[in-house]
C-alpha positions in Angstrom: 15.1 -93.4 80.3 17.1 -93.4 83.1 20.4 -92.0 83.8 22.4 -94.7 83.3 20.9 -95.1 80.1 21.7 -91.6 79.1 25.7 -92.1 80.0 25.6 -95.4 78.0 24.0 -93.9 74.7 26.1 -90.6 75.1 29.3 -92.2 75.3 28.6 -94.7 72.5 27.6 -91.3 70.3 30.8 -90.0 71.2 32.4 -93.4 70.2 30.4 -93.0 67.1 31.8 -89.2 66.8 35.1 -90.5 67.2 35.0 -93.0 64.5 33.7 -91.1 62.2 36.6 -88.5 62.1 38.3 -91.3 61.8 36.8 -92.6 58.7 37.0 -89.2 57.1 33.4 -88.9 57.5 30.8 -85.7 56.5 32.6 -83.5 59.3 29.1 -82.0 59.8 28.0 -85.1 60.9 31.3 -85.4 63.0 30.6 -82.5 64.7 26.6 -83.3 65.3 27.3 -86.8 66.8 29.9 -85.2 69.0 27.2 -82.4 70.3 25.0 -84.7 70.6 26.8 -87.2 72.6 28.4 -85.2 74.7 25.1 -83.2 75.2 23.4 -86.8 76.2 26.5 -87.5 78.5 26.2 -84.4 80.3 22.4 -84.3 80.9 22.4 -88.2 82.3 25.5 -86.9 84.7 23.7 -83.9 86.1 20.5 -86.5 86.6 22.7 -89.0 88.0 23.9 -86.6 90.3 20.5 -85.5 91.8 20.1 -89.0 92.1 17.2 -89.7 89.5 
C-alpha cells in the first residue's frame, strides 16, 4: 500500500470516528476508529516523508 493510500484510508477512519460521535455511537468504537485512523495517518506521513 502506498503512502498515499495510507493518508486516504486514515483520514476517511477519522471521518468515520468523527461521525460516529456524532451519531451517539458505541464510544468504544468511537475511540478505536479514532486510534486507528489517526494511527494509519501518522504511519503513511512518516512514509511519505522518507519518500516511500
Amino acid at each position: 500500500m502506498s503512502s498515499k493510500q495510507l493518508l486516504f484510508q486514515g483520514s476517511s477512519l477519522v471521518v468515520v470516528g468523527v461521525w460516529n460521535f456524532v451519531a451517539d455511537a458505541p464510544m468504544w468504537l468511537t475511540v478505536w476508529t479514532f486510534a486507528l485512523g489517526g494511527f494509519t495517518v501518522l504511519y503513511g506521513a512518516s512514509r511519505w516523508m522518507k519518500g516511500q
